[in-house]
N, C-alpha and C positions, 0 to 999 in steps of 0.2 A: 247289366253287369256293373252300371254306379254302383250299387251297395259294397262290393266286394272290391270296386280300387276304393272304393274308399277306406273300408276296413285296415286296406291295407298301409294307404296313408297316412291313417291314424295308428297302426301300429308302429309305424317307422319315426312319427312323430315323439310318440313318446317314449321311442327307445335315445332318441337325443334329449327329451327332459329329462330324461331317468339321469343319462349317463354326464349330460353337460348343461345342469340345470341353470345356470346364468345367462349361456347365450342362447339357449332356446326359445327364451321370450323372447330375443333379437329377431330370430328366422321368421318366427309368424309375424306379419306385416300386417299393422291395420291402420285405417287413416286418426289425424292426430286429435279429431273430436268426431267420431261416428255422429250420425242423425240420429235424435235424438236421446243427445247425451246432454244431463248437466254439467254445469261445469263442478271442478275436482270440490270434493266435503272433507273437511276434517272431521274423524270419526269421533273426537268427542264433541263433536254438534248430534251425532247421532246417539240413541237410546235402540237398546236391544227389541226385537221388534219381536219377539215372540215368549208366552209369560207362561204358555204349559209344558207338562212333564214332558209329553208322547209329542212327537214332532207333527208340522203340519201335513197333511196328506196327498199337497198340491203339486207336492216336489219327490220324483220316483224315481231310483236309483237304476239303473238298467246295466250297467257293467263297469267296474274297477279296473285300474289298470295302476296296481301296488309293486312301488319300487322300495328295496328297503337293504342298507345297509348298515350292520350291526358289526360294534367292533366290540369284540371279547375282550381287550386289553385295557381299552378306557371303561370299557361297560358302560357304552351309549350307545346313539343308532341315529342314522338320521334316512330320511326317507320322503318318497314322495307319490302323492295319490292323483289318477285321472280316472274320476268319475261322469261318466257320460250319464245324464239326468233327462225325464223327460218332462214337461214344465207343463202342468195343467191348469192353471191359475193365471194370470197377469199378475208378477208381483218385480220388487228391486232385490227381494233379499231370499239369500239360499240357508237356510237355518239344518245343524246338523249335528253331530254330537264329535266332542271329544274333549279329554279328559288328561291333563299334565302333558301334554304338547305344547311344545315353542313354535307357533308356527311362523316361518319366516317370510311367506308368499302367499298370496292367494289371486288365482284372475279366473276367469271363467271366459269359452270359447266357444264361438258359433259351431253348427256343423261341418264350418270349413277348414273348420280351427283356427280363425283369423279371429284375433282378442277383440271380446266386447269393447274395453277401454285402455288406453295409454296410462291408466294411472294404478299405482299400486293399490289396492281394493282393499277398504278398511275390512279389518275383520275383529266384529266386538266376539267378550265372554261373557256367558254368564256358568261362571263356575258353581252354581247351587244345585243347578240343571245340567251340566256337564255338556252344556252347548254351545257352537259357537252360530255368531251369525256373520254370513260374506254379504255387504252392501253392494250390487250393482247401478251406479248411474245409471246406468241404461237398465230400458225394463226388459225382464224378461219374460217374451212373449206367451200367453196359453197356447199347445198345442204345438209347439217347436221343442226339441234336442238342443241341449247343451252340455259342453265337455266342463268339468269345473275341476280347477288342477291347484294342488295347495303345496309346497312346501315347509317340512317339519324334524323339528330332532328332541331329543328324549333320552333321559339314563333310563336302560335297563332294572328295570323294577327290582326292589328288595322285596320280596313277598313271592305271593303263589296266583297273581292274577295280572292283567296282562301281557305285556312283553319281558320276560324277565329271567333272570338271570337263576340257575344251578350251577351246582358243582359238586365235584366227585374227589375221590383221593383215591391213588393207584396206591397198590402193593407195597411200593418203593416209596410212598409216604407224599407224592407231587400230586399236587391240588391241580385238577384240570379244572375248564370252566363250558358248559354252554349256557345257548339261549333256547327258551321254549316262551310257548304262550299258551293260555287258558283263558278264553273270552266270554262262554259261558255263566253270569247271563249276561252283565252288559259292561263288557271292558275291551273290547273289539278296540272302542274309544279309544284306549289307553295305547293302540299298537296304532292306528291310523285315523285320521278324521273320515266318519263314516256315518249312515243313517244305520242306528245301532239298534235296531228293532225287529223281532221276527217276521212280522209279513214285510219290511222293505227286501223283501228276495232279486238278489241279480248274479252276474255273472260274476268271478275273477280272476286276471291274468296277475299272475307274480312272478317277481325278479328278486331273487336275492346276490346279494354282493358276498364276497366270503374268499378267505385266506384259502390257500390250498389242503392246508392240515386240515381243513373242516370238512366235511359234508351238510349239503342243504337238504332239508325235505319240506314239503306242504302238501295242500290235500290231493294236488295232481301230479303224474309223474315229468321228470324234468323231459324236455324236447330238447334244447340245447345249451351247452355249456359254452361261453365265449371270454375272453382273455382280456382283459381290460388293463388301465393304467396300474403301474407300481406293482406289478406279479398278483393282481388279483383274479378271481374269478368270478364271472356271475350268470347263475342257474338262472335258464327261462322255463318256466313249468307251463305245461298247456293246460289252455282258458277251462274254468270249474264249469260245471254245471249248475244252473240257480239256486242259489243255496241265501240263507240267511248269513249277517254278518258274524253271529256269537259261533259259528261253525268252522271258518275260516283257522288255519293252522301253518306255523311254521315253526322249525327245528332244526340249529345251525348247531350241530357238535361233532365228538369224533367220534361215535359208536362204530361198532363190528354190528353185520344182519345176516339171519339167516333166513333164505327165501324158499316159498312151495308155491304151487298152483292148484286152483280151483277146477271142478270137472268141467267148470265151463269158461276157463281159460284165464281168470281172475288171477295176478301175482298178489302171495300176500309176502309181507316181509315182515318178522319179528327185531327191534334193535335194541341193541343195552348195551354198559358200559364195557368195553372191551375184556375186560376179566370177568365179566357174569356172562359172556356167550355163549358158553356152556351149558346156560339156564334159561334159554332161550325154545331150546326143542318141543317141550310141551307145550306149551303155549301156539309154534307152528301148528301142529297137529289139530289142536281144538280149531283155532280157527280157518284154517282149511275146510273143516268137517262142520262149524256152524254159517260158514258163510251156503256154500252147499245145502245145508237143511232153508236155513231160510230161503235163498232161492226157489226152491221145491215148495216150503208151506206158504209163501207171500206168492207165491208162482209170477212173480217180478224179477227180472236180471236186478244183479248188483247192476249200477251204471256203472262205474268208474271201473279203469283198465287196472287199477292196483289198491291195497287196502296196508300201509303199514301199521302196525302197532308199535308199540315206544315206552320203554321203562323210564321216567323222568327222576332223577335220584332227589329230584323237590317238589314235592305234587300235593295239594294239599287235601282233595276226594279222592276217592277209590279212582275213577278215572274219568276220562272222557272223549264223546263220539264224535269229533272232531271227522268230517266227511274225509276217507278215504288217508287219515293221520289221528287215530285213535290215542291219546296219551294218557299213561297211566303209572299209576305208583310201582314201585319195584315189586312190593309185597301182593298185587294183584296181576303179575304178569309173567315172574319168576318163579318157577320150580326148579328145586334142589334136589334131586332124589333121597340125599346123602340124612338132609338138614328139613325137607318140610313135610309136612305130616299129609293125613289123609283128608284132615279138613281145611289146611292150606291146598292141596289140589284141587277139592271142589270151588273153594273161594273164588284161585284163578281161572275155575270151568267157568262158573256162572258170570264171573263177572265180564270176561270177552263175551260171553250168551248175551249178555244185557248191553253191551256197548254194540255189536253188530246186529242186533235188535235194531237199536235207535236207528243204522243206515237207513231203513228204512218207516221207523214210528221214531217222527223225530228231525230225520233230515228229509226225506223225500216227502213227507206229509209233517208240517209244523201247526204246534197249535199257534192260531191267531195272535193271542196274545198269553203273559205268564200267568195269568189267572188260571188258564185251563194246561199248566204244565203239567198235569196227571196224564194226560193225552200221552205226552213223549215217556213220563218217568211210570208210571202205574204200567203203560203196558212193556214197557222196559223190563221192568221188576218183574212181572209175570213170565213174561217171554224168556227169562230165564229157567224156570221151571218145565214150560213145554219145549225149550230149543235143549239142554240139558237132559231128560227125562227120553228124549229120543238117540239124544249122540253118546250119550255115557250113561246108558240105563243101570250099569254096576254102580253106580256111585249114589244111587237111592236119592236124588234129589226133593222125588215131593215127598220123603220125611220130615224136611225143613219148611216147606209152605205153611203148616201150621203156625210153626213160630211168626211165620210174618204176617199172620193172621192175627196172632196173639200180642203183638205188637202195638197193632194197628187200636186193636179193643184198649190194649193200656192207652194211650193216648188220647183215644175218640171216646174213654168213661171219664173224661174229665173237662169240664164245664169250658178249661181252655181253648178244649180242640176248636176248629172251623170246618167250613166246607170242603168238600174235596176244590168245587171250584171257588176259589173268592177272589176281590179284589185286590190288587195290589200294581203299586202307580210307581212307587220311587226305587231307587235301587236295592236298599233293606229290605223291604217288603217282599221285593222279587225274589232276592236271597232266601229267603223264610219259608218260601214255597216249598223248596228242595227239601223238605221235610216228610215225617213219619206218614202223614196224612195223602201227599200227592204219591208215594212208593206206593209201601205198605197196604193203604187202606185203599188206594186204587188196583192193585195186584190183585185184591182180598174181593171187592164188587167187580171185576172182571173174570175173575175164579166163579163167581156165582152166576153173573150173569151166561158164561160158555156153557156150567151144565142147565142151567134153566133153558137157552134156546136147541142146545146138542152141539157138540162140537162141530156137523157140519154147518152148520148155521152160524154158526158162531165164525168158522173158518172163511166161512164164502162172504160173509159180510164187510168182514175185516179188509179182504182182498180188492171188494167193490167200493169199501175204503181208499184204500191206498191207494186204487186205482183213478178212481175219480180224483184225489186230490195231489196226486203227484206234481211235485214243484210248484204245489200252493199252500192255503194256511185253512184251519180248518176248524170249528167249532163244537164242543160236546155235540149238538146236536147234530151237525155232517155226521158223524157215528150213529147216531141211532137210528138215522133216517137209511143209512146203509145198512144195517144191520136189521132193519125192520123193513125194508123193499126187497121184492121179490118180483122186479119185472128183470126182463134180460141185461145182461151185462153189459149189452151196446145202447141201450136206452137209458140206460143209469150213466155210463157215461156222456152219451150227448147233453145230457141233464132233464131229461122227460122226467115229469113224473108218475109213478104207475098210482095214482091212489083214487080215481075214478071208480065209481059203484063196480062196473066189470070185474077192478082185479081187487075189490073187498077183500072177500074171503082167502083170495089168494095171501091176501097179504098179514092176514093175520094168527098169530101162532094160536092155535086152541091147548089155552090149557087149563084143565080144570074145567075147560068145557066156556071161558071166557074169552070175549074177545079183549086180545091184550092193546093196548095202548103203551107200547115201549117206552116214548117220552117221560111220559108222564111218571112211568114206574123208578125210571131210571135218573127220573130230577127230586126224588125223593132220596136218591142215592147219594147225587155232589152236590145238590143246592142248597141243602140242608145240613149242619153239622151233628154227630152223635153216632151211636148203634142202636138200637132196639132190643131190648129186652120181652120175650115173648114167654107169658107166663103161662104154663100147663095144669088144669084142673082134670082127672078123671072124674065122669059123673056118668056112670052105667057103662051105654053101649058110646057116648059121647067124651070127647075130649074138648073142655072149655078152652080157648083161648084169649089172651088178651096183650096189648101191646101195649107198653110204655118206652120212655126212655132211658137208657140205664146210662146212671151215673154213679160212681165211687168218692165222689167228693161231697154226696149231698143224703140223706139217710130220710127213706120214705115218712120217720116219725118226725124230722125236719120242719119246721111251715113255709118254708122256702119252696119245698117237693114239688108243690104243685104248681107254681112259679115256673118252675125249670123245667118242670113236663108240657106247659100250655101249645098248642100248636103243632107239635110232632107229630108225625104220621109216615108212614112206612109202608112201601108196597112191598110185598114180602114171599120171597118166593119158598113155601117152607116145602120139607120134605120129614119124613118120619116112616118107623120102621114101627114093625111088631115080631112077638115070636109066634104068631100064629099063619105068616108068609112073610117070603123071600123077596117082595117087592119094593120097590124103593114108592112109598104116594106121595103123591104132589099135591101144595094146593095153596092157591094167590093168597095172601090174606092182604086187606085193601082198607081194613075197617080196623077202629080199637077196641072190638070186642068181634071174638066170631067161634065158632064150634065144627066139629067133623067128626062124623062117623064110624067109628072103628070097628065096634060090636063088645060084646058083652066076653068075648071068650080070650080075648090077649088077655094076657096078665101084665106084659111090661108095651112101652112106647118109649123109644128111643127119636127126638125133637132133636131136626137138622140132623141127617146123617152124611156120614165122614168130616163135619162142618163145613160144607158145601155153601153154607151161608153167612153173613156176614153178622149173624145176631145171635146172643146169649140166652140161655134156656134156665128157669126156673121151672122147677116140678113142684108144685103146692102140694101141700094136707097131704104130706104122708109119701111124698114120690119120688123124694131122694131115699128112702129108706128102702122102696121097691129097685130104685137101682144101684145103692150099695148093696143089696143081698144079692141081686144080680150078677155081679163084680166077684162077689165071695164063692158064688154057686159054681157062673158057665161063664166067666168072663169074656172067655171067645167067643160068644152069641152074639158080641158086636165087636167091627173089627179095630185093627188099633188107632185109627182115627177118633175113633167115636170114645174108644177109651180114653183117649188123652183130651180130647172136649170135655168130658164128664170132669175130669179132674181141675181143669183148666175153669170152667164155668162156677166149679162148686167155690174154689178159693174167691175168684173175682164176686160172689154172688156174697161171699163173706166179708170184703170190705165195703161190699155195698150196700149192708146194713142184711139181707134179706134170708142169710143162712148161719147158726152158731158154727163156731170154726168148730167143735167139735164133730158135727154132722160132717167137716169135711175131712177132717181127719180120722173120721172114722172108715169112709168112703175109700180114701188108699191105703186102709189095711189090708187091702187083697193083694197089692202089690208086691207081696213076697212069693205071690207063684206067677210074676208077671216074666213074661219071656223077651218082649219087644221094647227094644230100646226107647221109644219114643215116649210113651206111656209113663216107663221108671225114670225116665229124667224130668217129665214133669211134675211127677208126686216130687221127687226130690229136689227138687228146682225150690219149690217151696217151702221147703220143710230150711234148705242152706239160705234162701231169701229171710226168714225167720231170725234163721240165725245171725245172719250176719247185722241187721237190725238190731239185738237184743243182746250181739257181742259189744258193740259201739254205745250202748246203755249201761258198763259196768255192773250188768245183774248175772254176777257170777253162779249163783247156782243155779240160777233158770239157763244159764249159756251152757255149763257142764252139764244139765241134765238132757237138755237137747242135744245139744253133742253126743252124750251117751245113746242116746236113744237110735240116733241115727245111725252109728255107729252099729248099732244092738240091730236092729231092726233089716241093714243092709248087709250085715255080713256075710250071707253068703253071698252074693255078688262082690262085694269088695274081692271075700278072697279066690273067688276063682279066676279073676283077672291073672294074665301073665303080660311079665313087663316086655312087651315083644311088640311088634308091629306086622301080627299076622290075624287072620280072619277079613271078616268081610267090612264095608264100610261103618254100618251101623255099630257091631262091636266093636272096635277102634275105636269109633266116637264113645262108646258106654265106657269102655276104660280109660279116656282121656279124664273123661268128668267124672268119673267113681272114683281114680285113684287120688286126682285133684283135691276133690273135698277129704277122702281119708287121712290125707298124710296133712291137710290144714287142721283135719281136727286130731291130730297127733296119739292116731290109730299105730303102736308099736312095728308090726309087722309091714306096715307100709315105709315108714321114716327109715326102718333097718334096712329095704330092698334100695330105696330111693341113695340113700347115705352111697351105701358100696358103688352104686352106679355112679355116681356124683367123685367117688376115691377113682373110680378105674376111668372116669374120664380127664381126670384133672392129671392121673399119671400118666396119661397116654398123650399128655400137653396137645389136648383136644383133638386131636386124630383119633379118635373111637367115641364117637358122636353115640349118645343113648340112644335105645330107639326112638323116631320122630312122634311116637303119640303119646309118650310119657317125658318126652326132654322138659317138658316144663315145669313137670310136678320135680325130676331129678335137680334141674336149675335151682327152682324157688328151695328147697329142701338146703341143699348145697347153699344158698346165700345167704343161712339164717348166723354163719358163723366168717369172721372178720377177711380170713383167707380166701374162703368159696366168695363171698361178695367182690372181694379184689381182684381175683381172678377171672370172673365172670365180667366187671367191668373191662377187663381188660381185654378180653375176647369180644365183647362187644366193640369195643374201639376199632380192631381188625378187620372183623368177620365180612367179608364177602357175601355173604347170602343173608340177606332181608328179611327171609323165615325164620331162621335162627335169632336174629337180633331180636324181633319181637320179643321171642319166647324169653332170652335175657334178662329182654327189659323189665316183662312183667315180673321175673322172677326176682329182681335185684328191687321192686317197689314191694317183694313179701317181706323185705326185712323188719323185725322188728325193735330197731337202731331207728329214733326218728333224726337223729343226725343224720345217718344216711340217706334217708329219705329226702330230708332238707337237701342234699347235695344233690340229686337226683334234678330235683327241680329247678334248683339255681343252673344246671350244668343244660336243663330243655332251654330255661328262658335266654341261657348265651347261647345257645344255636351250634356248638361248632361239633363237639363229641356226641351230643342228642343232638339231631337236626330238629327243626322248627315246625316241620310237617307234622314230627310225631310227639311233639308237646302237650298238645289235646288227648292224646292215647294215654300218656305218660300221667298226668293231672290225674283225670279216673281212677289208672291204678294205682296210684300212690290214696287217693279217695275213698276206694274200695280197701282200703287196710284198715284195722281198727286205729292203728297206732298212727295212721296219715290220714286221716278224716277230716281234723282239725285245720292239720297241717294244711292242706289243699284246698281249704275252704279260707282261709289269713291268705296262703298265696294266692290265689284268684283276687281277694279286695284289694292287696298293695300294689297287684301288678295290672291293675284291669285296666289301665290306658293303654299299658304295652302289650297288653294281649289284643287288643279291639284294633291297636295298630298293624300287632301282625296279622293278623285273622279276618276282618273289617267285621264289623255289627251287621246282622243279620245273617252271618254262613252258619255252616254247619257245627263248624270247631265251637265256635262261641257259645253258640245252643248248647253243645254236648258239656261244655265247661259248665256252664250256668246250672243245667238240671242236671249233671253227672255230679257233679260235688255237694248238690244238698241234697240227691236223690235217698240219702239213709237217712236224715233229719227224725228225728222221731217226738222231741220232747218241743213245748209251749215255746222255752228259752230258743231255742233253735233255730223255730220259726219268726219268733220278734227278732232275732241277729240278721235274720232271711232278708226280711222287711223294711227293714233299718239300713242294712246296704242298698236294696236298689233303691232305695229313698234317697238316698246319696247320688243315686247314680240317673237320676227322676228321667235327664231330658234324653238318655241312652236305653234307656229299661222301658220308656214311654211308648219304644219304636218295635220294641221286641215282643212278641207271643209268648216267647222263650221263659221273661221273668214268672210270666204267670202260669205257665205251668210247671214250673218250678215250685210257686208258691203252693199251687194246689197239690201237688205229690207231697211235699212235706205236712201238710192239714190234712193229707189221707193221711199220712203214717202217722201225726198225733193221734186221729180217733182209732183208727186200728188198735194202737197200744193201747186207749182209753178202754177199749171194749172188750179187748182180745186175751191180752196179758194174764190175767189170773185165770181165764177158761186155760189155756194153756199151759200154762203151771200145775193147775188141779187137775188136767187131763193125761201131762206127763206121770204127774205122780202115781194116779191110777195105773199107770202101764207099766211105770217101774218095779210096783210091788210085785 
């Protein structure tokens, strides 16, 4: 029973540092020079004793004990940490991270808690590394525990990353204020001195101090609340579960919650700002219902006794999985019945999908380090689609996988992309990860890889996963080796391994008749950057294959080509259809050249069906022309997956030198007898991407003739839209984006519906809200004239519900007033009417106008120090600014202005991925127009006559 007085001891102890930090160090007694102590150093005789990024591995954090009180009114905090460590080296110094801390104390404490030394214990910085180092006189021994207790205070961060400050304005116009934090990847630092790294996993107990008007929360529920000096109060939460420090969560404000339980007894609680409580309901319900589904598919209890979620009114990502205090933007947590549409519902399905995901991929199994954050965010992103596609089968979620498929190929055809896994050491770098590549493109080879082994295979793996790594860290390869083992679940977890000649055959998937080597197949996937281009030859009863790498920035007639294809190679798991059976065949390709069997009697071959795979299809000598007649004849002989690949493959196969855009615009001329939404928003996705390129080029009658065309061409779909918010998911979504583009390209009969909605909302002084799936064509329509602009800012200013203000906003950046525009942006970068979260959104579309192209691309040079200050270099915002505002670039002049700024910007641009592919999308869309433009022109014309 020593372990447990002592336990207790030590918790008693540090409820007197927490609460009476001066005399605490009085009560622990230790003699006035321990054995072997030197005598007291002045710390500038001392040099920082450690020179790398990743901290030393000798010193293991084994459980926190975080005191922290945050005052709302100064907006500071002061606070104090008891790190019990376990010391596996003989060293003097405890080296750890943090970052804009005062620290005003540091000592470190035997297991009795009786202080190594009577003297205040230097503590050096090296702020380059965001580390500090604690000097111990005395050494501290391999193979012993010690407590190491630091005292520190701090203002509340201006920004969206560590401990920091939001605030909200009520009805009645009163600015409230809280605190939250976002630690994720490594600002943990910024909230407390801590070993700020994924595998230093340990416990933590927290105490927060807090006025009565407030409410505490973090990632465990409170156990007791006690009454301290000056009418304060301070929440004791019970001890977390091992968890990493970027996980850790707390949230001092005054939200209203509404609470449900789990079948298997889990509280969840929904919170937001007291007048959006209301909008809180949905959001109960899903997550109810996916913590439940996961449950059942990970067949793991949730651990933790409760799961809040949290609308943060300053957040600067869609959200985050903070263990058991999930935080998130309003616009991902909030449903409005009144005000949000059908695709702001699914937003908020999948995105709790993807945050209760992580509880488990992510928090209870971490990757090792950020190299391999595909682990946590790739099966995040996917598990949205499987945890979704089961709890809200109405809401058609895998019609969208595609897109995040198609995503992933923009990105990965451009010479910028990287690895799924790659290196990265310093904080930028880490930042960068959270990119297209770690989601997207891991969502996309996890898609492939589940139907390549079968879903059960795929599900049981995942499981022996989880299972085996629970509250540890864990490497691409702990995945494959789970997902390719097939001995029993109690030998997998002891850690045996089954791969003795006996369980061979067991262990290996026959397909195609090959024994597979999972590894190997699947380090062709992250270890290497790109997609694969798989090109198709018929020749008889044979189908040639052959593999390259496809890239859109590089043109096979290039001398570069072969340069940029050297070494590539691809295990490949293809699948292909015919119409002479209903079979889906499979077959590895492993090699850069190989062939398969079909027979002499199909007539068509349909390469990757449903695009199940992660790689791009060319049909040689004649085999797009077999499958645009195909298209024209039986369309529905492939389903709408496979149609929207074709379309999708033929345009990317058009920038990438290897098809005339003619051939692919010839390709969705069948799409006037096309039924499925997915399919006509692709052909037309491109045809408005065209346009909107070659509006921002002043080639006015190539803009009016494309416009006409499209116009010409979709009309009967435009007009059988009605401006309502009835039908099924998919419809809604097709009249959100048909009516959108009609009334931009100032289609009469659209502008006329749009205007009246726009008079009978503005007379109803906004209490007869348009329907939610056209409010925003109604808004932007309405903002084109001085009143409706005024107006609509001015409801913006008010508005309550997050869904609405989007659609405002976008609509108030369609003006084409670039004064107004100019005011738009001036009004994101002061922060107070546009918040600062959504300045990044704001930039885009004001970028995405012809008449704000410019405009947004001047404001991004003059203001890039105060954007990089808000945002820091390396997130997401920064990225999206850099390639969202030259992403239309089209002309020579354009791309030397491109280049000419981060040249200016050399030692910030030198750190970013960002700039470069930046640079590369704008040299795709030079040669595009170089190559494209007059096919286009001469091929409109033909259609016109």
């Amino acid at each position: 029973m020593v372990s447990v007085r002592l336990l207790v001891l030590f918790l008693f102890n540090v409820s007197l540092v927490g609460s009476q930090p001066t005399q605490s160090s009085q009560q622990v007694s230790s003699p006035p020079h321990p054995a072997g102590e030197q005598s007291p150093l002045d710390p500038s005789s001392l040099s920082f004793p450690w020179s790398r990024l990743r901290l030393p591995r000798y010193i293991i954090p084994l459980h926190y004990h975080l005191f922290l009180h945050p005052n709302l009114t100064s907006l500071s905090f002061t606070g104090s940490v008891q790190i019990q460590i376990d010391v596996q080296n003989n060293t003097n110094w405890v080296v750890l991270h943090s970052k804009g801390l005062q620290i005003s104390k540091a000592t470190i404490l035997d297991q009795n808690l009786a202080h190594l030394s009577d003297q205040v214990l230097p503590v050096l910085h090296n702020p380059s590394h965001e580390q500090i180092g604690i000097f111990s006189p005395r050494v501290l021994s391999s193979g012993q525990k010690y407590f190491l207790y630091i005292e520190f205070e701090a203002e509340l961060v201006e920004g969206f990353y560590g401990f920091y400050k939001s605030t909200y304005r009520t009805s009645q116009g009163e600015t409230r204020t809280l605190a939250s934090t976002h630690f994720e990847p490594t600002s943990a630092r910024m909230a407390f001195p801590c070993f700020d790294e994924p595998n230093f996993k340990a416990n933590f107990s927290v105490r927060i101090r807090r006025s009565p008007e407030y409410i505490s929360l973090s990632n465990m529920p409170v156990v007791k609340t006690v009454e301290v000096n000056g009418g304060l109060l301070e929440d004791q939460f019970a001890e977390s579960v091992k968890m990493s420090t970027y996980l850790v969560a707390f949230v001092i404000c005054d939200f209203k919650s509404v609470t449900g339980t789990t079948s298997s007894g889990v509280q969840v609680s929904i919170y937001a700002v007291p007048e959006k409580w209301q909008q809180t309901h949905y959001a109960l319900e899903v997550a109810v219902k996916m913590l439940d589904f996961y449950e059942d598919y990970f067949n793991i209890r949730y651990p933790l006794p409760k799961q809040d979620l949290i609308a943060i009114p300053d957040f600067q990502s869609g959200a985050m999985e903070n263990w058991g205090l999930t935080t998130y933007r309003e616009t991902s947590l909030l449903y409005d019945p009144l005000t949000s549409s059908v695709s702001d519902k699914l937003w908020v399905t999948m995105v709790i999908g993807h945050e209760l995901a992580h509880q488990w991929f992510g928090n209870l199994v971490t990757m090792e380090w950020w190299n391999d954050i595909w682990l946590n965010e790739g099966f995040a992103r996917y598990m949205e689609y499987i945890s979704v596609e089961a709890t809200y089968p109405d809401l058609k979620v895998e019609e969208y996988l595609l897109h995040t498929c198609f995503a992933a190929v923009g990105l990965d055809s451009l010479n910028s992309s990287r690895p799924i896994s790659s290196p990265a050491e310093n904080p930028t770098q880490i930042k960068e990860m959270f990119d297209t590549v770690s989601y997207d493109k891991g969502a996309c080879v996890l898609h492939m890889l589940r139907h390549f082994l079968t879903d059960e295979v795929f599900q049981s793996g995942i499981v022996r996963y989880l299972r085996k790594y629970s509250y540890k860290n864990a490497h691409n390869q702990d995945l494959w080796d789970s997902l390719a083992n097939t001995c029993s679940e109690e030998d997998f977890i002891s850690g045996k391994h089954c791969y003795n000649s006996g369980q061979a055959t067991k262990n290996a998937y026959l397909f195609a008749g090959e024994h597979l080597d999972l590894t190997a197949m699947m380090n062709t996937w992250t270890l290497q950057k790109g997609i694969p281009l798989v090109t198709v030859t018929r020749k008889g009863p044979r189908l040639l294959l052959r593999q390259d790498r496809f890239l859109r920035t590089v043109m096979p007639s290039d001398p570069l080509w072969s340069s940029f294809q050297k070494d590539f190679l691809w295990h490949i798991p293809l699948t292909y259809k015919t119409d002479v059976s209903g079979t889906i065949h499979r077959h590895l390709m492993t090699s850069p050249t190989d062939s398969i069997h079909i027979g002499e009697e199909a007539s068509w071959v349909k390469v990757n069906t449903d695009m199940t795979g992660f790689y791009v299809v060319h049909y040689e000598e004649g085999g797009w022309d077999v499958m645009a007649k195909l298209l024209r004849e039986n369309h529905t002989a492939l389903s709408y997956k496979d149609r929207t690949q074709l379309i999708h493959n033929a345009f990317q196969l058009v920038t990438a030198g290897h098809l005339p855009l003619n051939k692919a615009l010839d390709l969705i001329g069948y799409l006037k007898k096309e039924m499925h939404t997915v399919p006509l928003l692709e052909g037309l996705g491109y045809l408005e991407a065209f346009y909107h390129i070659i509006e921002k080029r002043d080639e006015l009658d190539l803009t009016q003739n494309l416009g006409m065309y499209i116009l010409q061409f979709f009309r009967a779909v435009i007009d059988q839209q009605t401006w309502s918010d009835s039908g099924s998911v998919s419809e809604r979504r097709l009249r959100s984006e048909v009516l959108s583009l009609a009334c931009h390209l100032d289609y009469p009969p659209c502008l006329e519906r749009a205007r009246q909605r726009f008079k009978d909302w503005l007379q109803s002084n906004g209490t007869l809200n348009p329907p939610t799936d056209v409010a925003e064509t109604v808004f932007s329509v309405g903002a084109q004239d001085d009143h409706g602009w005024a107006s609509l800012l001015s409801t913006y200013k008010t508005s309550l519900s997050a869904a609405q203000k989007h659609k405002i906003l976008f609509a108030l950046t369609s003006s084409k007033d670039s004064n107004k525009l100019q005011r738009l942006l001036d009004l994101g970068l002061e922060g107070k009417v546009i918040r600062s979260q959504d300045l990044s959104s704001l930039i885009l579309m004001v970028a995405r106008n012809s008449r704000g192209c410019n405009l947004a691309w001047n404001f991004v040079k003059k203001n890039w120090d105060t954007l990089v200050q808000k945002f820091q270099l390396g997130s997401f915002c920064i990225r999206n600014i850099i390639i969202g505002t030259t992403g239309q670039f089209s002309s020579q002049e354009e791309l030397n202005e491109v280049q000419l700024f981060f040249e200016s910007i050399k030692e910030q641009a030198s750190q970013l991925r960002a700039t470069q592919v930046a640079l590369d999308n704008v040299q795709k869309n030079v040669r595009w127009v170089q190559r494209n433009l007059e096919t286009l022109r001469n091929w409109l014309n033909e259609q016109m006559q």
